[in-house]
C-alpha positions as CSV (number, residue, x, y, z in Angstrom):
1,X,0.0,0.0,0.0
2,X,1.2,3.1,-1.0
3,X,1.8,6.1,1.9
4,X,0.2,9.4,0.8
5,X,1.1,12.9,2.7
6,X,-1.7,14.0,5.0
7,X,-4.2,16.3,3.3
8,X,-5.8,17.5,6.3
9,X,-3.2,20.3,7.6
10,X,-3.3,21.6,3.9
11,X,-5.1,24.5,4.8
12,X,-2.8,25.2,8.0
13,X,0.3,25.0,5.4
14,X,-1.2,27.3,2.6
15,X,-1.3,29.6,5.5
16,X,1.5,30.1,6.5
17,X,2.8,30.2,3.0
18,X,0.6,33.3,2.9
19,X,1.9,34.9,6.0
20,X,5.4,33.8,4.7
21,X,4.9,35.3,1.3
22,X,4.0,38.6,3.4
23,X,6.7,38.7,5.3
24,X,9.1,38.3,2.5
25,X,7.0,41.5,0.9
26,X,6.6,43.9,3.8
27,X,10.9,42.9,4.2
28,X,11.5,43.8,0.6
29,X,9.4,47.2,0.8
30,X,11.7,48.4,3.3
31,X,14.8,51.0,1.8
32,X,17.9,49.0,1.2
33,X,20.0,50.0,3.9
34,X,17.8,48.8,6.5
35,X,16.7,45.0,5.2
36,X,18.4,42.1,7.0
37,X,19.6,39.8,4.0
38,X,20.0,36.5,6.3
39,X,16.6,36.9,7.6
40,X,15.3,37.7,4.4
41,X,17.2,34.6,2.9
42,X,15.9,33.1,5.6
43,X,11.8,33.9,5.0
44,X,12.8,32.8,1.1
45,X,14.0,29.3,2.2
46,X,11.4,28.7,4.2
47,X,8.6,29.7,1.7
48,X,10.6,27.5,-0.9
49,X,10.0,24.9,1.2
50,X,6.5,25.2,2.5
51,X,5.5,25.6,-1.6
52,X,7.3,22.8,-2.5
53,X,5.2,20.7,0.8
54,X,2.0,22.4,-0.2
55,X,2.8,21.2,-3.8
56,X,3.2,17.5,-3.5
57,X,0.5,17.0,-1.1
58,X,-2.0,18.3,-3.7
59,X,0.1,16.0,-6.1
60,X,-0.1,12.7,-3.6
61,X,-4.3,13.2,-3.0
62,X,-5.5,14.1,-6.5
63,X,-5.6,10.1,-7.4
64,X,-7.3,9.5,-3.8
65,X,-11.2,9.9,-3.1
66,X,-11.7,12.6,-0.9
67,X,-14.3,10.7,0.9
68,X,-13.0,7.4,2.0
69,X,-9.3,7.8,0.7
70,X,-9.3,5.0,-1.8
71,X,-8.1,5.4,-5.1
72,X,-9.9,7.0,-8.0
């Protein structure tokens, strides 16, 4: 039997992929001189990573039913 990532944090990741892509904004509007490029760098890896998460559990659950988790 084949493992699939759980689906039912989803929601709780896309979040905080939106409050990471909103950090990574407000960081960027800021003048140059006063940004901090290894939190920054930091915010970019970390949203990288939470896409990438976000990304394959939508991948893993498209060939399951929603319902009863068997496959389609």
């Amino acid at each position: 039997m084949e493992k699939k990532p759980l689906a039912t944090f989803l929601g709780v990741f896309e979040q905080k992929l939106d409050k990471l892509k909103k950090s990574i904004k407000c960081e960027i509007e800021k003048p140059k001189k006063d940004r901090s490029k290894a939190a920054l760098k930091d915010l970019i890896h970390q949203a990288k990573e939470m896409r990438n998460h976000v990304k394959a559990i939508k991948q893993a659950n498209e060939r399951f039913c929603p319902h009863c988790g068997g496959e389609l």
